[in-house]
N, C-alpha and C positions, 0 to 999 in steps of 0.2 A: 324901603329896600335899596341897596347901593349895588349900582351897576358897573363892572368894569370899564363898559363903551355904551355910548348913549348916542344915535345918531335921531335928530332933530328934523322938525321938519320935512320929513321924508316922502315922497311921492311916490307911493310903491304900485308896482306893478308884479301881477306874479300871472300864470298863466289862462286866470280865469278873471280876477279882480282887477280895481283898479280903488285905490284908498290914500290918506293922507293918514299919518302919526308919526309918534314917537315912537322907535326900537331899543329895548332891553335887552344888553346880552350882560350874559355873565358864565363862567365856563365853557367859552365857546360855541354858549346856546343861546337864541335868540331866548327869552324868558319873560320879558313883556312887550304887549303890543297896545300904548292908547295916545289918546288927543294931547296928553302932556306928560312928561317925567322928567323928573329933578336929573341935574344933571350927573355924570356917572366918573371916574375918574380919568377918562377921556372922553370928551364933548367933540361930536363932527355936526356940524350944522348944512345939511342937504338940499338946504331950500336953492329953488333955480335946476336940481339936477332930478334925473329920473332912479330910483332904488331899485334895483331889479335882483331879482336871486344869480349868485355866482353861476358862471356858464362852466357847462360839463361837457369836453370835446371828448365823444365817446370812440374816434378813430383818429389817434396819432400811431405814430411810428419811431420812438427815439432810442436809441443804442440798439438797433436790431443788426445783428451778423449778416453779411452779404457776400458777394463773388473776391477775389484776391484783391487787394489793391484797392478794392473801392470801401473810400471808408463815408459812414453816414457822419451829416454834420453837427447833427444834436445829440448829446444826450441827456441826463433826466439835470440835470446844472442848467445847462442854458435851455430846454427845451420848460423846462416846468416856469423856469424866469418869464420866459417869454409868453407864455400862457399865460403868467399873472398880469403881464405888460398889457396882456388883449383879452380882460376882463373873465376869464376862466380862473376858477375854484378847485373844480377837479379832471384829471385826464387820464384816458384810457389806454398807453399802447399795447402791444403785441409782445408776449412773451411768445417765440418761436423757437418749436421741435426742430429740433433738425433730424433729417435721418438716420435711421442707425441709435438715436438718444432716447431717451425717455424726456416724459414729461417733467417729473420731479426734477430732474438734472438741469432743466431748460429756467427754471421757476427758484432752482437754488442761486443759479446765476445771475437770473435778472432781480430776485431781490437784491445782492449782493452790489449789483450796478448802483440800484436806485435808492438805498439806503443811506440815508445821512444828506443825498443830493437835491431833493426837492423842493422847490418852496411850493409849491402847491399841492393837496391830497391826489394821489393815484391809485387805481387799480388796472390790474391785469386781465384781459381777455387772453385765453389760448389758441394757440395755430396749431393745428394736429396735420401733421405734413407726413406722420408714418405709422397709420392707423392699423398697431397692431392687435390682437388680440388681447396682451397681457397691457396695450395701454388703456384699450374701449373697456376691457370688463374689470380690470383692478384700480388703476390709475385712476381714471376720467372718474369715475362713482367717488372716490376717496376725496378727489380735488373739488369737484361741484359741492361736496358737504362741508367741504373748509372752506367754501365763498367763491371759487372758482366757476364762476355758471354761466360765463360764457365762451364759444369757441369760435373759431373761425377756420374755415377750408378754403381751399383756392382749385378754380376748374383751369387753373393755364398755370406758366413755371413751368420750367423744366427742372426743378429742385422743391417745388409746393405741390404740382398738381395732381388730383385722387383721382380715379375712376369710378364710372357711376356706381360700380359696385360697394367701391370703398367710400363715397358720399354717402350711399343707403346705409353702410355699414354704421358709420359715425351719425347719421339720423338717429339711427335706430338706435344708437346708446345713449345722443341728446334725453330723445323721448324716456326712458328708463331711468335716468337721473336727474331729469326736468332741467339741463343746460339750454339755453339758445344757441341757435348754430347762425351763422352771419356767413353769409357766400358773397366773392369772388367771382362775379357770373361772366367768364370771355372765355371763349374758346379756343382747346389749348392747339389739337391736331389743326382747324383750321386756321390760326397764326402763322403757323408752322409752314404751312403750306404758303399763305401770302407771304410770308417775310424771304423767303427761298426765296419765289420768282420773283420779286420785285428787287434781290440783290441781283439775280440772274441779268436782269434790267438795267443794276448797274444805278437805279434808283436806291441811293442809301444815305438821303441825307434828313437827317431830322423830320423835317415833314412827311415823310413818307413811312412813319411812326402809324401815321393816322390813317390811310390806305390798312396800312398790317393789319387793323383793328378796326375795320367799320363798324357802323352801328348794325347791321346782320351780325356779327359776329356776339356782341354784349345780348341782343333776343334773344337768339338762338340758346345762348346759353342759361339768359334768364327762365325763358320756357320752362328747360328742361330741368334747373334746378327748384321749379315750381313743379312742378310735375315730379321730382323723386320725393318732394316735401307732401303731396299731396298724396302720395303712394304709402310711405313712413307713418303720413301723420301727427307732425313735426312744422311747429312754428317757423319761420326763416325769415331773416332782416337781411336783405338784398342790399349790399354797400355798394356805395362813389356812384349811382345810376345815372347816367351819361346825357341817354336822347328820350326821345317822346312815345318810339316802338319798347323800349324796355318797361320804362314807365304805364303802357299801355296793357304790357302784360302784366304787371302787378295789379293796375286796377282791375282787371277783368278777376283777378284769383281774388282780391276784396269781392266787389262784388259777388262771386260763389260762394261767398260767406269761409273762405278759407283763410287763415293766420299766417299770413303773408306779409312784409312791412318792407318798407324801402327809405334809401339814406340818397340823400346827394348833397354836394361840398359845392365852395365859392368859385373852383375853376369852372363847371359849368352851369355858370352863372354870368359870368364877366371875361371868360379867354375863348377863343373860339381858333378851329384848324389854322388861320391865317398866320396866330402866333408863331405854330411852328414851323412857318415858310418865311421866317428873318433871313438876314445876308449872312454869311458864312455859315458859323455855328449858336448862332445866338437862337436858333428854334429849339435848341436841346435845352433850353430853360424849363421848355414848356412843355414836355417830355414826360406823360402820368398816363395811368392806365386805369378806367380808360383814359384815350385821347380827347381832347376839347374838341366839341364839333362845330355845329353852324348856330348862326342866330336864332334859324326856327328852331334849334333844340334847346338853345336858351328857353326860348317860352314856354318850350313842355317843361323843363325844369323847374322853371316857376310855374306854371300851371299842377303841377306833384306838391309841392309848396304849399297854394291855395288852395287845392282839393282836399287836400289830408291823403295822399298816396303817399307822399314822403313823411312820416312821423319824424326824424329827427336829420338835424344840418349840422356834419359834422367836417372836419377841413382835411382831413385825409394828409395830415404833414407829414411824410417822407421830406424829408432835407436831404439834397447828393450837394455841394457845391460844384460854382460854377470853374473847375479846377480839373487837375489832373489825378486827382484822385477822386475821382467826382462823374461829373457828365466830360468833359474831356479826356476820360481815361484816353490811353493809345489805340483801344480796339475800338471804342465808340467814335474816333476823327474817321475808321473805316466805313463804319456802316449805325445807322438806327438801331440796330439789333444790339449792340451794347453799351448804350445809355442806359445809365441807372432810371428806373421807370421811378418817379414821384417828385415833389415840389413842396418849397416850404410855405406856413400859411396859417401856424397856430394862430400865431398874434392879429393875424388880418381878418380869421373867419367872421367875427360878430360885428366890427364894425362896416365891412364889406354889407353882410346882408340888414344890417340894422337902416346902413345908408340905401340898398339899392329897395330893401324890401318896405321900412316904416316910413322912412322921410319919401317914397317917392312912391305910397300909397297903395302899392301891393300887399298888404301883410300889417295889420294893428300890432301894438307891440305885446299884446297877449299873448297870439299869434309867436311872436320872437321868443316872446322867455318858454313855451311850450316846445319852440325846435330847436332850440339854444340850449336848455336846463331842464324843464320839467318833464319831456319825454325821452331823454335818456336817461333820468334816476328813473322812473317807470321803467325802462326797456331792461336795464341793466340793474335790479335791485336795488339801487339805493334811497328812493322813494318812501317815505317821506324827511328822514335824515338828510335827503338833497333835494336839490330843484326846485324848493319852495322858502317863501318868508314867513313862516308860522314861528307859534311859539312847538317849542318841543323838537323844534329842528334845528339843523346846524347854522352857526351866525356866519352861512356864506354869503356875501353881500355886495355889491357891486355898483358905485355909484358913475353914471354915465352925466357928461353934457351932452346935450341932444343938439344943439344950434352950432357948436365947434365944425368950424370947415376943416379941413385937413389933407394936405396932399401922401398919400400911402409914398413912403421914401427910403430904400436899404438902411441911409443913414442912421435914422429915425428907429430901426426895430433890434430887437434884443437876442434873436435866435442865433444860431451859430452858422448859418450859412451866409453864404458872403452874395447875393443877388435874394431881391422878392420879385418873383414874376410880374406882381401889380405894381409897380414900379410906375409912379405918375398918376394911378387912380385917384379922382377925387372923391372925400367921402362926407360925411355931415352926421356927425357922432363919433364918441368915441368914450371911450371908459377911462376916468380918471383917478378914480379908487378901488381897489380892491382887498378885501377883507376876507379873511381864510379862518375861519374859526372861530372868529372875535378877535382875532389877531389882525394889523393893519398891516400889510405888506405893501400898498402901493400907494401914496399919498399924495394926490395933486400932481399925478405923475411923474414922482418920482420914488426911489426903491426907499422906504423906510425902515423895513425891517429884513436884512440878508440871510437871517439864523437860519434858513432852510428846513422848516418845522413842518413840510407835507406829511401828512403820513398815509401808509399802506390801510384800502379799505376793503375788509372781505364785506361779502353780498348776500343778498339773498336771490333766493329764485325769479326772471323775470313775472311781471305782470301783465306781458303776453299771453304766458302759458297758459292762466287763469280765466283770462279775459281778455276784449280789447276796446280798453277804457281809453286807450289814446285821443288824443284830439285829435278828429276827423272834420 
């Protein structure tokens, strides 16, 4: 049998195993897996590195519409480059309703963005931000059956945020079309209230981002969006989960045996409130919502990690640069309240937790490729076509050196924002090859193939809904 790509020697890891062979692709399908195979008409020889399945960052942000003047720094060009750069296969942003639109209208444009621009596979989750009747009962049913089967709502914005009514509303049409809904758990009146008196205070400098939004504020609303989920009857993936009380309230809704799941990203894990109390404006780097808290909330962080409360680690990239169109807009030098809220971090996410969580014996690398890849193609329908090295599945491929030291450096990284907040982090790993289909896009780290051949994936239903087979 003649192989297009034959990679040798391979040390694979996938979420459950751990094996040595030879991989057959052809058609962009992995197609044999054994102890030997002739070689193919490209030969990669693996030995010394670890084979892992392509990482699937199921929460980016690229070319999403925002307030006047501030424009975001990626989009599906540099932002999908950069994902290959940091060992991801596939990525998932936001295509966002605005109000007043419909959904189709939001969904004709962002394919339009991202068509022809990719080099890595993408799909769409939706933001329902104006949850009307003719969008929950025509739209939404029509969209989840062409692949659309996930959404997203937001409890804060003052341009995103539903009320509980209108969260129950959008449950209740998840539920009837089998979509997952993903919450935005902070609250929005109580922000509202903090960020007032703390400009009253005359307190408006970056760091006081993280006052606006204590961790009372991400419970309270965690709670509460467990509690309309549990009224509904309605799976919910709780994103970017900050401290140890949000985290707490998800396990306790595991535990009642309810379908509850939770996400948390590299900033809390490795930036903590202090970041954003630098000299001048240099704490608006660090400027995400939520805010980065304390050490001990690192450790719940990683405690959600190693318990199985967090099913999937995804890097939550928003990109604003560090500019005038950016986090230095004019009205954010007056006050926190207009700092573009997020941070970039595609390219950093897996070698961040690969170094803080495999090399420094939190977390086996099973462990990784399950919060890295194999539980978001579960979460997000693309299970078994992703997040695995089988035969019958996609030749997403991803060869790491695990022993490479590396200093995290702006220089160094491919996305279009001009600062990385981890700027100096030391790491030990890092992904050196990446393969998208059977196709070689990144090659001993550097770009091989520019053609930009991602393509668009519809989905199926997640494997929450059904079950919860995730690694716990």
């Amino acid at each position: 049998m003649a192989f297009e790509l034959v990679i040798k020697n391979a040390n694979v890891a996938t979420a459950s195993d751990r094996f040595c062979c030879d991989i057959g692709v052809s058609a962009g399908k992995v197609v044999a897996m054994a102890s030997s195979l002739p070689a193919g008409e490209k030969t990669i020889d693996a030995k010394g590195l670890l084979t892992l399945p392509g990482g699937i960052d199921s929460h980016v942000h690229l070319e999403q519409p925002g307030p006047p003047h501030i424009v975001m720094a990626d989009g599906f060009e540099s932002g999908t480059l950069a994902a290959a750069f940091g060992g991801n296969t596939t990525v998932m942003p936001f295509c966002l309703q605005r109000k007043g639109h419909t959904l189709r209208q939001a969904l004709s444009d962002y394919h339009g963005a991202a068509e022809g621009n990719c080099h890595v596979d993408v799909s769409f989750h939706l933001i329902v931000s104006d949850p009307t009747s003719a969008v929950l009962g025509q739209e939404l049913p029509a969209l989840v059956e062409a692949g659309y089967t996930s959404l997203k709502v937001f409890m804060t914005y003052d341009d995103l945020v539903l009320t509980d009514r209108q969260m129950m509303e959008v449950m209740a049409a998840a539920k009837e079309t089998g979509a997952l809904v993903m919450i935005h758990a902070e609250g929005y009146d109580t922000i509202r209230f903090l960020v007032d008196r703390l400009e009253r205070a005359e307190k408006t400098r970056p760091f006081y981002h993280g006052p606006s939004r204590p961790v009372a504020v991400e419970r309270e609303a965690t709670h509460r969006a467990i509690s309309l989920a549990e009224i509904t009857e309605v799976p919910i993936m709780i994103v970017h989960v900050s401290n140890r009380e949000a985290m707490e309230e998800i396990a306790r809704a595991q535990d009642r045996g309810l379908k509850i799941f939770g996400e948390t990203c590299p900033q809390y894990l490795v930036l903590t409130e202090a970041d954003m109390d630098r000299e001048q404006m240099e704490g608006a780097k660090y400027v995400c919502s939520p805010p980065p808290r304390t050490s001990e909330h690192q450790q719940a962080c990683w405690e959600g990690l190693t318990r199985g409360v967090f099913q999937v680690f995804s890097s939550d990239h928003c990109p604003y640069r560090f500019a005038e169109d950016g986090k230095l807009n004019s009205r954010g030098k007056e006050s926190f309240r207009w700092i573009p809220n997020g941070i970039p971090g595609i390219e950093t996410r897996l070698p961040i937790l690969f170094s803080e969580g495999v090399k420094k014996g939190r977390i086996d690398v099973n462990r990784f490729v399950a919060l890295t890849s194999t539980n978001h193609a579960k979460t997000y329908g693309l299970y078994p076509r992703k997040g695995t090295i089988a035969i019958g599945s996609d030749a997403d491929i991803v060869l790491w050196d695990p022993e490479i030291r590396k200093t995290i450096r702006q220089s160094d990284l491919h996305h279009n924002c001009d600062y990385t907040p981890y700027e100096g982090l030391q790491v030990t790993g890092w992904p050196v090859t990446t393969i998208v289909r059977g196709k070689v896009i990144i090659e001993d780290g550097v770009l091989v193939d520019a053609g930009k051949n991602g393509q668009y994936l519809e989905r199926d239903r997640s494997a929450l809904l059904s079950s919860a087979d995730l690694m716990r």
